[in-house]
Z-matrix of the N, CA and C atoms (Angstrom, degrees):
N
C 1 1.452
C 2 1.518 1 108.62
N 3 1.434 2 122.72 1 122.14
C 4 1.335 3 118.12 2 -168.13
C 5 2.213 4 93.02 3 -103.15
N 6 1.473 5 85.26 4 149.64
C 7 1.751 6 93.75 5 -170.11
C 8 1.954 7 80.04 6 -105.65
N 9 0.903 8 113.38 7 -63.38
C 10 1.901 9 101.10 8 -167.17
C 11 1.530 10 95.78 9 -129.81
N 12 1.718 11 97.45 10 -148.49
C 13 1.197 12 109.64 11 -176.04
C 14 1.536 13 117.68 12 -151.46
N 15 0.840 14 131.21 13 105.84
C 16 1.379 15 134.91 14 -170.10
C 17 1.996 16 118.22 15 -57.38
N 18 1.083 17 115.47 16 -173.33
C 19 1.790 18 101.70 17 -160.46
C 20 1.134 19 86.07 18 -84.76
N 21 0.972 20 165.70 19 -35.00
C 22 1.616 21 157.89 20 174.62
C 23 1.289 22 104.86 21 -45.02
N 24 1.378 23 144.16 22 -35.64
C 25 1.102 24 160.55 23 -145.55
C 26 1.783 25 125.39 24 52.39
N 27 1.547 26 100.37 25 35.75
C 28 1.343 27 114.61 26 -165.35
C 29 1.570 28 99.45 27 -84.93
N 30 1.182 29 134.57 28 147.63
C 31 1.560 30 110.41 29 173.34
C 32 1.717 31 113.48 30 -95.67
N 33 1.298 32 107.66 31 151.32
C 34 1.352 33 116.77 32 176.38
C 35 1.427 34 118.91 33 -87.32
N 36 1.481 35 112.23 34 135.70
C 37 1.445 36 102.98 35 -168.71
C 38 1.338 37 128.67 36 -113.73
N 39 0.926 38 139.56 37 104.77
C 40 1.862 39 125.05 38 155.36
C 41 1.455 40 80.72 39 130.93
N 42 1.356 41 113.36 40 152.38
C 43 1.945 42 134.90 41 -179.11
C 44 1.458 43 77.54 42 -63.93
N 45 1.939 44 82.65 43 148.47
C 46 1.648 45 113.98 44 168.22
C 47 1.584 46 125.74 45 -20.34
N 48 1.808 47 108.12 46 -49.12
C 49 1.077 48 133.16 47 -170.40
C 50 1.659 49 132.34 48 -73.12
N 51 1.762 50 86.23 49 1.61
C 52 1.718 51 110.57 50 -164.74
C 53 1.329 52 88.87 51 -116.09
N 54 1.036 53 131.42 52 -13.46
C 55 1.587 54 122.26 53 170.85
C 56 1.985 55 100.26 54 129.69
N 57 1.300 56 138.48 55 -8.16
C 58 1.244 57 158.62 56 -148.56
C 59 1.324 58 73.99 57 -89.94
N 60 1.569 59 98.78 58 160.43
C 61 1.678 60 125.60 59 135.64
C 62 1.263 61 155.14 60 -84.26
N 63 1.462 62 124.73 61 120.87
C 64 1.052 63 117.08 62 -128.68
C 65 2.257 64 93.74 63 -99.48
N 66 1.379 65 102.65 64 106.83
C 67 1.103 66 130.72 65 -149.82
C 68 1.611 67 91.68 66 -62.76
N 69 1.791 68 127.22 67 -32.63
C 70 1.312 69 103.82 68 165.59
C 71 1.427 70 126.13 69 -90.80
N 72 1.255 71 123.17 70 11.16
C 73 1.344 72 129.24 71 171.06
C 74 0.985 73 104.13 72 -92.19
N 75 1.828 74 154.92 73 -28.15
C 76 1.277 75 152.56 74 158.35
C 77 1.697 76 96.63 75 -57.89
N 78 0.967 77 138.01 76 -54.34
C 79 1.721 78 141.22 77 166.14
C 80 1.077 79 121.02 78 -32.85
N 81 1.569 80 105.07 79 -53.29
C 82 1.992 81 114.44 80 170.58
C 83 1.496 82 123.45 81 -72.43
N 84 1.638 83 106.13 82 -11.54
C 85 1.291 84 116.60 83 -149.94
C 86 1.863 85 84.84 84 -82.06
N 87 1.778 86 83.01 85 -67.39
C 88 1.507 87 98.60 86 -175.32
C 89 1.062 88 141.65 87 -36.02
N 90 1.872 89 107.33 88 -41.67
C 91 1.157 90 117.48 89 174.55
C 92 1.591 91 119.53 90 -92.80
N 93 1.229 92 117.93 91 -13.13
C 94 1.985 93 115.70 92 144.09
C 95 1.175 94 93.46 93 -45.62
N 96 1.363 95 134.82 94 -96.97
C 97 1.750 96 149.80 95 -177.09
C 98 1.563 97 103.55 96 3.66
N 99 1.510 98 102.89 97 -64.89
C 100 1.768 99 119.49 98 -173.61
C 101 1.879 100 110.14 99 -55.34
N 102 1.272 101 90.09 100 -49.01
C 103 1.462 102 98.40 101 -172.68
C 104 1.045 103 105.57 102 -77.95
N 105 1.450 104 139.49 103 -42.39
C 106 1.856 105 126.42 104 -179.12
C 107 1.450 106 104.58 105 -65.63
N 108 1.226 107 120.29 106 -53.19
C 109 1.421 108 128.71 107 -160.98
C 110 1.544 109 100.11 108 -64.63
N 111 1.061 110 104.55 109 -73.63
C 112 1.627 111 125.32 110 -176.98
C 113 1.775 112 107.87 111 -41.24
N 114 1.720 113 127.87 112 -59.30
C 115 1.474 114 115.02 113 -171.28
C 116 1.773 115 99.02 114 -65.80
N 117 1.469 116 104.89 115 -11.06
C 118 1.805 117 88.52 116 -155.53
C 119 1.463 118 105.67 117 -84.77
N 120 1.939 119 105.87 118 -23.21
C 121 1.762 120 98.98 119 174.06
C 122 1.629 121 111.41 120 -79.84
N 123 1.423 122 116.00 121 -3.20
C 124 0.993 123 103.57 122 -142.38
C 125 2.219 124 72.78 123 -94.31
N 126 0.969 125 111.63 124 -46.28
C 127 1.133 126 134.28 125 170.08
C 128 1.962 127 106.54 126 -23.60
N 129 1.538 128 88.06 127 -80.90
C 130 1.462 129 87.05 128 177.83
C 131 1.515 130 118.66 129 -78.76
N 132 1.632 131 129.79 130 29.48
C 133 1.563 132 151.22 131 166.31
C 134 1.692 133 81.72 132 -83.90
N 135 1.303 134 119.76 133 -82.52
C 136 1.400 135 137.21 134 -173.78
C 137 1.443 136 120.57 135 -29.01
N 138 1.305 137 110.07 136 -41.45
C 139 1.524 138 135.90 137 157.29
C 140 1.978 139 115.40 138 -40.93
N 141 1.166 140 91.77 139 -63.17
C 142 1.488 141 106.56 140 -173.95
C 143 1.480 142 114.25 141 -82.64
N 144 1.388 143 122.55 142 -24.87
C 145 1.349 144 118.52 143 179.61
C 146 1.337 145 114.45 144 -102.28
N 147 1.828 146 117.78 145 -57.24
C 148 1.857 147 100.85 146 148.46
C 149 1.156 148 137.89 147 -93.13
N 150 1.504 149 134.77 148 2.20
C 151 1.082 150 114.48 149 165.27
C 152 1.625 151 91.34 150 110.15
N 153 1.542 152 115.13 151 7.18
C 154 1.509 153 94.94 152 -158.04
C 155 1.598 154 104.69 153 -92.13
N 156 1.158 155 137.67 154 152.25
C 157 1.658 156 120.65 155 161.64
C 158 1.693 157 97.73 156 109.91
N 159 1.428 158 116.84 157 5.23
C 160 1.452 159 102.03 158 -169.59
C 161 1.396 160 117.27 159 117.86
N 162 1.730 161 95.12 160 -27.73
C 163 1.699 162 104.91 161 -174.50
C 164 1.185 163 117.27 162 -35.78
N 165 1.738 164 107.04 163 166.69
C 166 1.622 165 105.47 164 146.98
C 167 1.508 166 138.90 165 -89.87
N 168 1.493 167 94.14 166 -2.25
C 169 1.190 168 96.09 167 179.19
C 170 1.245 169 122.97 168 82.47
N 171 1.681 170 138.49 169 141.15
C 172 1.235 171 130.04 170 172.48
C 173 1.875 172 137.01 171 -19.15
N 174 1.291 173 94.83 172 -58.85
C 175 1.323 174 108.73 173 178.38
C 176 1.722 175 104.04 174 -45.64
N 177 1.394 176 90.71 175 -85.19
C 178 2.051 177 92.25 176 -172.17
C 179 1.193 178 117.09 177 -81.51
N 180 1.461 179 121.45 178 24.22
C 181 1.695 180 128.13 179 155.68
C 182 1.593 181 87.83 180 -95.23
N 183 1.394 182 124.99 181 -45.19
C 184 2.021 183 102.01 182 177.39
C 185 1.343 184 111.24 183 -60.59
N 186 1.489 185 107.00 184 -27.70
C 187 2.283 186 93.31 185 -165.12
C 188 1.010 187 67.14 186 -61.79
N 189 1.472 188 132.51 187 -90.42
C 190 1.833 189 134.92 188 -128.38
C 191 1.555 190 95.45 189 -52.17
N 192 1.391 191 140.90 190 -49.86
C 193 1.499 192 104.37 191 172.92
C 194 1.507 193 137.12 192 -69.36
N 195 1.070 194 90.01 193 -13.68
C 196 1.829 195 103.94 194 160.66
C 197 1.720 196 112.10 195 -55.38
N 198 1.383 197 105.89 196 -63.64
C 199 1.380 198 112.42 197 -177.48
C 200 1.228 199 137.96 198 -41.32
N 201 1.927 200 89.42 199 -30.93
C 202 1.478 201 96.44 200 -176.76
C 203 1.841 202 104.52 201 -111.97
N 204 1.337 203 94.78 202 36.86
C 205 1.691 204 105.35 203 155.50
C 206 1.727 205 97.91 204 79.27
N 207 1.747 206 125.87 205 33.13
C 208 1.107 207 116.75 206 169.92
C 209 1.517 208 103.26 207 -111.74
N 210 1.608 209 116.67 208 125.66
C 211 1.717 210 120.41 209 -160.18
C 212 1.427 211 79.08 210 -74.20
N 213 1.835 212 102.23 211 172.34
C 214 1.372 213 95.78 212 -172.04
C 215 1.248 214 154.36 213 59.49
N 216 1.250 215 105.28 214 28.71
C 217 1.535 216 121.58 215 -140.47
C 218 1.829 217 92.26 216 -74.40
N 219 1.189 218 131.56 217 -53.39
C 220 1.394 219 122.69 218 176.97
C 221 1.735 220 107.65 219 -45.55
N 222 1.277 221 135.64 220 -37.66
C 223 1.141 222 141.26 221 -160.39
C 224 1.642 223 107.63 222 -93.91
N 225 1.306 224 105.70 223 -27.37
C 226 1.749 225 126.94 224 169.34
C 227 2.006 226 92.57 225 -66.03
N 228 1.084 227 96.02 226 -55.82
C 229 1.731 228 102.07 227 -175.61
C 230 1.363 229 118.98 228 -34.31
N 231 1.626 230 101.13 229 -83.54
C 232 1.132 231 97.03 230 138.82
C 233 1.340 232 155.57 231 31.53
N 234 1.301 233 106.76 232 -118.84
C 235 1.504 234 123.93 233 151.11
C 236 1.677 235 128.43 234 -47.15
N 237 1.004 236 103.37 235 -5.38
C 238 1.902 237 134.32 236 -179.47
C 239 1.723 238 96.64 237 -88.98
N 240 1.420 239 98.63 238 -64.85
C 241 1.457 240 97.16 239 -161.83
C 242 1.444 241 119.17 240 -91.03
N 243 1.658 242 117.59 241 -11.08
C 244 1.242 243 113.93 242 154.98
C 245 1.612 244 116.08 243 -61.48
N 246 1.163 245 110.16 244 -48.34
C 247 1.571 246 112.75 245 -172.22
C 248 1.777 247 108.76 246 -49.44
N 249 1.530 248 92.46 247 -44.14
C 250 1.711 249 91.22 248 -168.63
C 251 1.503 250 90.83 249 -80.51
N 252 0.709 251 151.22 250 -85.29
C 253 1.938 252 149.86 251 -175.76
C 254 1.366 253 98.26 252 -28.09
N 255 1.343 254 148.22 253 -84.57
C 256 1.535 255 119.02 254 -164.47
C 257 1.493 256 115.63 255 -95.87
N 258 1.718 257 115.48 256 30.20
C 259 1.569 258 119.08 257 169.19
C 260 1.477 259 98.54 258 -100.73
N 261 1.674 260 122.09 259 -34.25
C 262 1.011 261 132.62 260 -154.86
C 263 1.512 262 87.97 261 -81.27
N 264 1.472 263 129.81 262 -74.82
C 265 1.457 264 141.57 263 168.82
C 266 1.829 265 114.61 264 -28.30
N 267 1.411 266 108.14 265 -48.76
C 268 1.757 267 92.13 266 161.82
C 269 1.318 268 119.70 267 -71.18
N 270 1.608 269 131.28 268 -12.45
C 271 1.027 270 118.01 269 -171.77
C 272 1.724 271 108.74 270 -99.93
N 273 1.171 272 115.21 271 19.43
C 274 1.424 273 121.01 272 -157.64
C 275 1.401 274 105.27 273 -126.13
N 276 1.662 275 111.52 274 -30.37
C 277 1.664 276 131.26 275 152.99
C 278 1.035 277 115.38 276 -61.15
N 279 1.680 278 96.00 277 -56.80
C 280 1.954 279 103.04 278 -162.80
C 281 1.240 280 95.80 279 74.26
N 282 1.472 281 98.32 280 68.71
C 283 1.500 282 131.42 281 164.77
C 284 1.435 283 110.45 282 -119.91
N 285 1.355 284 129.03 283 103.71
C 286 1.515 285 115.80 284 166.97
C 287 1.110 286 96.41 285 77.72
N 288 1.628 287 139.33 286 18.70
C 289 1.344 288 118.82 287 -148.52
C 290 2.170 289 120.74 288 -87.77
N 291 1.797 290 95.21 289 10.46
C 292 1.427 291 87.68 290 144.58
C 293 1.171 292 119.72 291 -84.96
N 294 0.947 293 121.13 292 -41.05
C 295 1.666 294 114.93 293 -171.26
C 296 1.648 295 116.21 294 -77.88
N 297 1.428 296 102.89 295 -47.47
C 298 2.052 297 82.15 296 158.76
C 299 1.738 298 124.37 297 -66.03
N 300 1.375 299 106.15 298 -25.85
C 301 1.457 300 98.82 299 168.48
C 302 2.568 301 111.01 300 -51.37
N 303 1.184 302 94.29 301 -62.05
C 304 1.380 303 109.18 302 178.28
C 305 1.345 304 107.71 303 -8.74
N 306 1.945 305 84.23 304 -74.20
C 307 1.573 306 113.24 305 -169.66
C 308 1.303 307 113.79 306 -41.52
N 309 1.701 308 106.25 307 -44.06
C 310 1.405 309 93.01 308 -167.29
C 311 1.711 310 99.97 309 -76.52
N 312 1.412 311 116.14 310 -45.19
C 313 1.565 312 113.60 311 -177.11
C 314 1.458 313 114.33 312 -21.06
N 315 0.950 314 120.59 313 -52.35
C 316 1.711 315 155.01 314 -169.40
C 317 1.569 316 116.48 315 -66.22
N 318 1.308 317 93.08 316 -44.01
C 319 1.795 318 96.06 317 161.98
C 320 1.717 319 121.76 318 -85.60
N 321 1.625 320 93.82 319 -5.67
C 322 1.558 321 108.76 320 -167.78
C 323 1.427 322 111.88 321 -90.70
N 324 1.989 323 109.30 322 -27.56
C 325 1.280 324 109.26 323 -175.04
C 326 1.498 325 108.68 324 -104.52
N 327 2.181 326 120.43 325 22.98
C 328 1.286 327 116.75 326 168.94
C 329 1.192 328 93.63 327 -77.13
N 330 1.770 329 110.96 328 -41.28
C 331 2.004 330 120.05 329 -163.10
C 332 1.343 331 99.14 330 -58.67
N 333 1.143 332 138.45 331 -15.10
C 334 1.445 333 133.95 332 -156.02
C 335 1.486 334 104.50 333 -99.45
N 336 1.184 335 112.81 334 -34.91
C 337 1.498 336 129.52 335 -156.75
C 338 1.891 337 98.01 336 -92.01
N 339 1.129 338 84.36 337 -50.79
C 340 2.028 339 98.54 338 -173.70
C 341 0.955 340 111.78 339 -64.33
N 342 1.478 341 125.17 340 -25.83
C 343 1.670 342 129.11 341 178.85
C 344 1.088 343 128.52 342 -104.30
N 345 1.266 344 125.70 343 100.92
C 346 1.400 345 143.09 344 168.15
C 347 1.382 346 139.90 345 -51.93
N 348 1.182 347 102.89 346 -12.21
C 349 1.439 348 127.11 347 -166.28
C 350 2.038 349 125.14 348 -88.86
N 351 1.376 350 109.18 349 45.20
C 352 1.620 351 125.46 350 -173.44
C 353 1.518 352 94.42 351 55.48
N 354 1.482 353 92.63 352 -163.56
C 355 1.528 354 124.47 353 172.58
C 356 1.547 355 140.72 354 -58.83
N 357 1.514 356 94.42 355 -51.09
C 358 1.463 357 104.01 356 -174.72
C 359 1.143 358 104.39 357 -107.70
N 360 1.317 359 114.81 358 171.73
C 361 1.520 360 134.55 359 178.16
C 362 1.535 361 116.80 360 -86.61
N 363 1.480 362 108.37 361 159.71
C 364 1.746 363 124.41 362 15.37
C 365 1.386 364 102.69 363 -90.22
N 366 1.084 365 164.18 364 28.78
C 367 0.892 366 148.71 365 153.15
C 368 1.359 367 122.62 366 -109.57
N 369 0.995 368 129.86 367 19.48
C 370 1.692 369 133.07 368 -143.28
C 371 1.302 370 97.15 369 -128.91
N 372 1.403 371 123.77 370 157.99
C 373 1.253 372 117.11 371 179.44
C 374 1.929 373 123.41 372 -110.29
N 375 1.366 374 113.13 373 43.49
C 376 1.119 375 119.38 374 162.71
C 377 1.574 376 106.15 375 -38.21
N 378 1.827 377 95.37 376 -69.02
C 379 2.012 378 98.15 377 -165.67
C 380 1.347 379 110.92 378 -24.93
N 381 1.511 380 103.16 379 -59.96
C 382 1.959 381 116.57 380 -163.84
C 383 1.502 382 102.49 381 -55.02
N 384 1.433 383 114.26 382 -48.34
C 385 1.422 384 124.25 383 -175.34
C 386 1.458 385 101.43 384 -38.20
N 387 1.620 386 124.90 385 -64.98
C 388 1.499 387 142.20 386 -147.01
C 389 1.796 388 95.97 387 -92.07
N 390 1.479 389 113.95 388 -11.34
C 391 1.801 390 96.17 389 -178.34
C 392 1.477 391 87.11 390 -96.77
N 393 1.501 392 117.92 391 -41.08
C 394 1.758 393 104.10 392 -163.90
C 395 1.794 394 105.05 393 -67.11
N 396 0.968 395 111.47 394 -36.63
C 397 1.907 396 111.59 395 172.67
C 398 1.575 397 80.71 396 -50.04
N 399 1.096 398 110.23 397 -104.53
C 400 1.480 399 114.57 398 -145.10
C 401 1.619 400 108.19 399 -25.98
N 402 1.519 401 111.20 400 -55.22
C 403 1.320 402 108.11 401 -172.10
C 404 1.968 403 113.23 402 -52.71
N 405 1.275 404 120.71 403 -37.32
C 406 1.029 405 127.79 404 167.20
C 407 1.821 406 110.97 405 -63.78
N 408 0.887 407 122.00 406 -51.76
C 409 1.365 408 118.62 407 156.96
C 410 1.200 409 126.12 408 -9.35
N 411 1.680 410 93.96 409 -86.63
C 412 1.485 411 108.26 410 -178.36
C 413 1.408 412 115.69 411 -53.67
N 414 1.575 413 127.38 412 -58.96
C 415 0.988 414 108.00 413 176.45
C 416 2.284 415 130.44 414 -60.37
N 417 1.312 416 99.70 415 -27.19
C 418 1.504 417 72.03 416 145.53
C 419 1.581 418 156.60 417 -57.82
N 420 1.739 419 86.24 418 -53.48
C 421 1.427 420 107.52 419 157.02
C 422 1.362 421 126.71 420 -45.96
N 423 1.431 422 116.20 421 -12.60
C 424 1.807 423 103.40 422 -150.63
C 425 1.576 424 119.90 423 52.80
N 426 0.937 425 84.97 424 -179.79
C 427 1.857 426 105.11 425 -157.46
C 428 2.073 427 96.92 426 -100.04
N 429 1.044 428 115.05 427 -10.32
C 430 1.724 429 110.21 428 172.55
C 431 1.925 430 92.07 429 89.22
N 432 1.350 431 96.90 430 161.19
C 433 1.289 432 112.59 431 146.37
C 434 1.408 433 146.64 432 -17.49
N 435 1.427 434 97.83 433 -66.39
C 436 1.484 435 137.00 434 153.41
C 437 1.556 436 116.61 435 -22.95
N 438 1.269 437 114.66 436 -22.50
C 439 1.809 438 104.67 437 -158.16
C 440 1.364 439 98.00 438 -133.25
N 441 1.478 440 99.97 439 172.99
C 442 1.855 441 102.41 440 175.74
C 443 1.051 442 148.49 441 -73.81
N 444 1.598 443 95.83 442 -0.77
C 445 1.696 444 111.30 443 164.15
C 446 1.107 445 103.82 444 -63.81
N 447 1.483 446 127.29 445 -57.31
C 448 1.535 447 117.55 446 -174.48
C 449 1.604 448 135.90 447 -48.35
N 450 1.891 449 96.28 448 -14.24
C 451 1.621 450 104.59 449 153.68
C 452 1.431 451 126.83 450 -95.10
N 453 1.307 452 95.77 451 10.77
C 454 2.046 453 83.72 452 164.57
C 455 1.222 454 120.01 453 -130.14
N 456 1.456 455 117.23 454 144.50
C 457 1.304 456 134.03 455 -135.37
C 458 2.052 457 97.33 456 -55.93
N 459 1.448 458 89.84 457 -40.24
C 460 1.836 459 99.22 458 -163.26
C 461 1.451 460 103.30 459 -78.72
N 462 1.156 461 110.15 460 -42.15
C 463 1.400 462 111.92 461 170.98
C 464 1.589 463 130.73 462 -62.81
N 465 0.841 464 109.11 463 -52.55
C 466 1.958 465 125.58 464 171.85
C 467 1.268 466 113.17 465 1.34
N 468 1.235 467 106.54 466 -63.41
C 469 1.324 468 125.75 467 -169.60
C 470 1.681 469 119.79 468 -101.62
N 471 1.534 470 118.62 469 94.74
C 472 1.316 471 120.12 470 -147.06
C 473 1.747 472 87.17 471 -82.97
N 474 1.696 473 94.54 472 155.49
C 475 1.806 474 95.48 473 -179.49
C 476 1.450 475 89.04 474 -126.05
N 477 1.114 476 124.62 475 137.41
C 478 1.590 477 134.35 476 161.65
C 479 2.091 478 121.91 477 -36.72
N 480 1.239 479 76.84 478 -42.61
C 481 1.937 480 82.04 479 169.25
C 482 1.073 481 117.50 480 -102.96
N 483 1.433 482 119.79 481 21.84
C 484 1.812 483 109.17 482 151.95
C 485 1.389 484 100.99 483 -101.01
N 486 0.674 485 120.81 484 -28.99
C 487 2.350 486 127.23 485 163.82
C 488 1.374 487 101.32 486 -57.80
N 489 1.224 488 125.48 487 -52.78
C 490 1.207 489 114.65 488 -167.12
C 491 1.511 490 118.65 489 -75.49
N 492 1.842 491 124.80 490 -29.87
C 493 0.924 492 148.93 491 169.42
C 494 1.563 493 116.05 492 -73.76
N 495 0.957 494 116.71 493 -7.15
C 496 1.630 495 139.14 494 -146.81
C 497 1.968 496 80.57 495 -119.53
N 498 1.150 497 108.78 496 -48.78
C 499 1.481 498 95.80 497 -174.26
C 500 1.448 499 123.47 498 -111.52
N 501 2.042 500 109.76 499 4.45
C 502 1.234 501 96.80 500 162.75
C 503 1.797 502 96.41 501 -83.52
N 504 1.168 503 125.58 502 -1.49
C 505 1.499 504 96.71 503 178.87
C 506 1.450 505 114.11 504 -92.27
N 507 1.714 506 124.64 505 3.88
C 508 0.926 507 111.67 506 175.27
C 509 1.482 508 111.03 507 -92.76
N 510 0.994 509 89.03 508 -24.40
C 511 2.014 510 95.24 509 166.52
C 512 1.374 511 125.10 510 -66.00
N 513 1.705 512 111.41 511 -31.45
C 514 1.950 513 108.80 512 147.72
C 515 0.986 514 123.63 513 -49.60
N 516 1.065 515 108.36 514 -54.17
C 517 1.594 516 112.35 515 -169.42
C 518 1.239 517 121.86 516 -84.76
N 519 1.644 518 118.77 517 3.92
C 520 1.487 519 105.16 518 163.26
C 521 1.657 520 91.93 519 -115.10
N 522 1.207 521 129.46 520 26.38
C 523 0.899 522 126.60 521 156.52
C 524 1.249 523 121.62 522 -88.00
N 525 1.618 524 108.86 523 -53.20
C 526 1.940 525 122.17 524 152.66
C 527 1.895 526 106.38 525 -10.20
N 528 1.550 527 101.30 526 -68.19
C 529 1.137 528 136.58 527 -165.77
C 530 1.679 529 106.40 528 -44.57
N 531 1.322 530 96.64 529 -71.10
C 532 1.704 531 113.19 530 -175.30
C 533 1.651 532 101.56 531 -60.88
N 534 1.603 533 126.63 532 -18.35
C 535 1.679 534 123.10 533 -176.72
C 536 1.500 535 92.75 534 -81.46
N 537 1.555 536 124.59 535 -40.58
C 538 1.249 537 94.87 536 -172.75
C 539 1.771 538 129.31 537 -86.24
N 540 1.288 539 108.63 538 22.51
C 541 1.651 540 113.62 539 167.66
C 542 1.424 541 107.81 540 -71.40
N 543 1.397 542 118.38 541 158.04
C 544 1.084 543 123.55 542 -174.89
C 545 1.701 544 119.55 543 -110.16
């Protein structure tokens, strides 16, 4: 007796207790996943564009991308903190949530690249390490039940190679990104 179907579209078989997966605990899993990952970029988006949470706000989120050799650095800002505020916010709906997953990947592998500073914290880049997994995650995984893909018709049904396609383009484009430092 199959209960769902996993992103392969293989079906899963026999109750939780038979060795199967238990199709609402992948649901609960995901959408914890969506919601930590997802309010916290969307959070530190909010940071960089108003200032809210402690931020710096536009202005000295552009010097600091200036500094670290991004032209345009107010306009880099910007484009920083939209991505994390409505990549973070689709991924927290499970809206689009390959492509806000991407976005955020993409803003995750400038932090990775720009920082020099080992592993651990505070300066280290564990954080980036643990949001770009997840964000790559999810969009393999899909977004669960739980979210608003599962109300639209095209979306509903998550396929493994729009996640996967979904995040080599976020890896162009923060690649785009990382060519234009100076």
């Amino acid at each position: 007796m199959a209960f769902s179907s996993n992103p392969l579209g293989a079906p899963l078989s026999g109750p939780p207790s038979s060795g199967g997966t238990d199709p609402l605990g992948c649901d609960v899993g995901l959408l914890l996943l969506r919601l930590v990952a997802g309010l916290t970029m969307a959070a530190h988006g909010t940071q960089k564009l108003f200032g809210w949470f402690d931020g710096p706000g536009l202005v000295l989120t552009g010097h600091e991308f200036t500094k670290i050799g991004y032209p345009a650095g107010k306009a880099m800002a910007v484009v920083a903190g939209l991505t994390e505020t409505l990549g973070g916010l689709g991924v927290a709906l499970g809206l689009l949530t390959p492509l806000a997953a991407a976005g955020l990947f993409g803003i995750m592998i400038n932090a990775l690249v720009v920082k020099d500073d080992g592993f651990f914290a505070p300066e280290g880049v564990e954080y980036e390490i643990l949001l770009a997994t997840a964000a790559v995650c999810l969009a393999l995984a899909g977004p669960g039940r739980a979210a608003v893909d599962h109300f639209l018709p095209v979306l509903r049904r998550h396929r493994l190679w729009r996640g996967a396609a979904a995040i080599v383009l976020g890896g162009v484009l923060a690649g785009v990104f990382l060519l234009l430092r100076s």
